[in-house]
N, C-alpha and C positions, 0 to 999 in steps of 0.2 A: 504494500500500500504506500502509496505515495505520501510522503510529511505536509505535513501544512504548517506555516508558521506564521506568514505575513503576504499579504493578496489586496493589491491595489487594481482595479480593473473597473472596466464598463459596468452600470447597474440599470437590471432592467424592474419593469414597475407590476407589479400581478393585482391586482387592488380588490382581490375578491376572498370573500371568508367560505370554510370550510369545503376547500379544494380538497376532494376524497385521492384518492389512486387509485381507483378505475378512468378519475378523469386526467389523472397525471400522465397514464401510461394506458396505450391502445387495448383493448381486448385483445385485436389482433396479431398484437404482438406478444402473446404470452405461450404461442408453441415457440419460440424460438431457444433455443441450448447453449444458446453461447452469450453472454454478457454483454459482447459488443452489437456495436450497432443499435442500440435502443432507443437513444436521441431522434431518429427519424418518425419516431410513435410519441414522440414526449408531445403532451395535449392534442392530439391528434384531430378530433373530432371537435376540437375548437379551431384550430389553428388550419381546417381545409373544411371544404363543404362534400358532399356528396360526388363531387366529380372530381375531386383532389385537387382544386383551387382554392389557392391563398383568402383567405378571412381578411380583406382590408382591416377591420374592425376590433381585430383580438389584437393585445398590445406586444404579444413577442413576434409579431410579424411587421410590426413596424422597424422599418430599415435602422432608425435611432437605437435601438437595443440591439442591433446586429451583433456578437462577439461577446456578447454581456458575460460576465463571471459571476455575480452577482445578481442573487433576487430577492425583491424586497414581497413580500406577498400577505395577505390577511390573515386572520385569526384562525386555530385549527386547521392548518396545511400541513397535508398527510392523512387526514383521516379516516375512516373506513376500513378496507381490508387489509390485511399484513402481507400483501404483495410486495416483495424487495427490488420489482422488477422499478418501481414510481424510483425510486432514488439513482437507478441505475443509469434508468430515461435523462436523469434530469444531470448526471455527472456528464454522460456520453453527447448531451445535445454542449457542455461546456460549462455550467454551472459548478461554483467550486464553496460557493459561501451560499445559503440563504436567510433571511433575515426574516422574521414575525414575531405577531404576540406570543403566537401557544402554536405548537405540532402538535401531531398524533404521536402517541409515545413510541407505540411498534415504529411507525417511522421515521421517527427521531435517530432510535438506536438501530436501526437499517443506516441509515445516512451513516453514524461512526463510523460503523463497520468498514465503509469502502472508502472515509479521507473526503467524504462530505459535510460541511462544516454547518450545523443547524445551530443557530444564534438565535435564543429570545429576546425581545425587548417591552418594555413596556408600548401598549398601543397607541399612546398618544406619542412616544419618541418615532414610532414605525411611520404613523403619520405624518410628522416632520418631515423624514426624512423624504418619504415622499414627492411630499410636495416639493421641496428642495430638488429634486430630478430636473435638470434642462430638458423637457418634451421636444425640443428643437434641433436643439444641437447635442441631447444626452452627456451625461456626468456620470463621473466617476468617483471612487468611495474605498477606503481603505480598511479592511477588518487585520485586526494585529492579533492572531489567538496568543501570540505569549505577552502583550502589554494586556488583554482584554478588553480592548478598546476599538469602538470605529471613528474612523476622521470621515465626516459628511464631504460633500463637497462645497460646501464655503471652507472647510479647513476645521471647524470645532472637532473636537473630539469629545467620545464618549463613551463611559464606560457599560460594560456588561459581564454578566455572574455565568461561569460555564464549570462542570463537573472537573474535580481535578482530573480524577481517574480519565474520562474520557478526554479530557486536555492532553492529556500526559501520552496516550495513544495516537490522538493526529497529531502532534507536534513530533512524534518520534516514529511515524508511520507504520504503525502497531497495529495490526488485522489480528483476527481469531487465531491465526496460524501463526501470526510473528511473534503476539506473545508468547504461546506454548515452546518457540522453537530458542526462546532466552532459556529455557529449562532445559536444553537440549542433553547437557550434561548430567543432569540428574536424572532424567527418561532413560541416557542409556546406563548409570549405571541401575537403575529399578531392573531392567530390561535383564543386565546381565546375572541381574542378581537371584532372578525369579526365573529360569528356564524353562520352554513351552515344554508340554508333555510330549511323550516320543511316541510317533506314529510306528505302527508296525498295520503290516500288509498280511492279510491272510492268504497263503497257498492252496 
């Protein structure tokens, strides 16, 4: 997993509450087996209409949020089902930070897991920041996970409250498997210590 530590880039604006993951990430994109490519399904059925034409009207299709790293988006995003495919969609389309009041918890801790950086704030600071977006000409926004702080784009800066333990994991890019593999030494000597039983073959 890739580290996170400090991410200055493009912010795009989602200004809508209780964004599930069926609508984060396509239906139709849930036979697929491999990880990548999921970005192509991230809002899917918002962001085309029935003939696979662009939504003038959805706001991650506007050309200003083109490259965005950053999403600021409303209250309970994430919510509904425990599909890890929404956080995937949302890494793979380029998203590295997203900002709200409140997530869904299963997809909160989905987001860790892969160095997707889920940031609460209070609602009236999310607001702010919002509105502080250039619709124009688009702005950019700095989230620091090892200060805890975002710089808006006038420059203020701001703090926020994040889990050490899960700090301690994107900032040293720590998956399920990298932390087990800091034990590596102690797994094998358990390993050596406790030998499988012996298979014997009957004749």
């Amino acid at each position: 997993m890739k580290a996170f530590r400090s991410l200055t880039g493009r912010v795009a604006v989602l200004d809508r509450s209780d964004v599930d993951t069926d609508q984060i990430v396509a239906k139709q994109a849930l036979t697929r087996i491999d990880r990548a490519g999921f970005g192509q399904f991230l809002f899917y059925d918002w962001r085309f209409d029935s003939e696979g034409n662009q939504r003038p009207d959805f706001p991650l299709n506007d050309p200003v949020f083109a490259g965005a790293k950053i999403l600021l988006a409303g209250r309970n995003f994430g919510c509904g089902s425990s599909r890890e495919h929404a956080p995937w969609a949302l890494q793979d389309y380029g998203f590295e930070a997203i900002i709200a009041p409140s997530f869904g918890d299963i997809f909160r801790s989905n987001c860790v897991k892969i160095g997707l950086v889920p940031i609460e704030l209070d609602a009236a600071e999310v607001k702010r920041l919002m509105e502080l977006v250039d619709l124009d000409q688009g702005s950019d926004m700095t989230v620091d996970l090892e200060a805890r702080t975002i710089t808006d784009p006038k420059g203020r800066t701001s703090p926020f409250a994040f889990d050490d333990f899960q700090r301690h994991c994107l900032l040293n890019g720590l998956d399920d498997i990298g932390r087990a593999l800091q034990h590596d030494s102690d797994i094998a000597a358990y390993e050596a210590s406790h030998p499988g039983p012996v298979v014997t073959t009957a004749i």
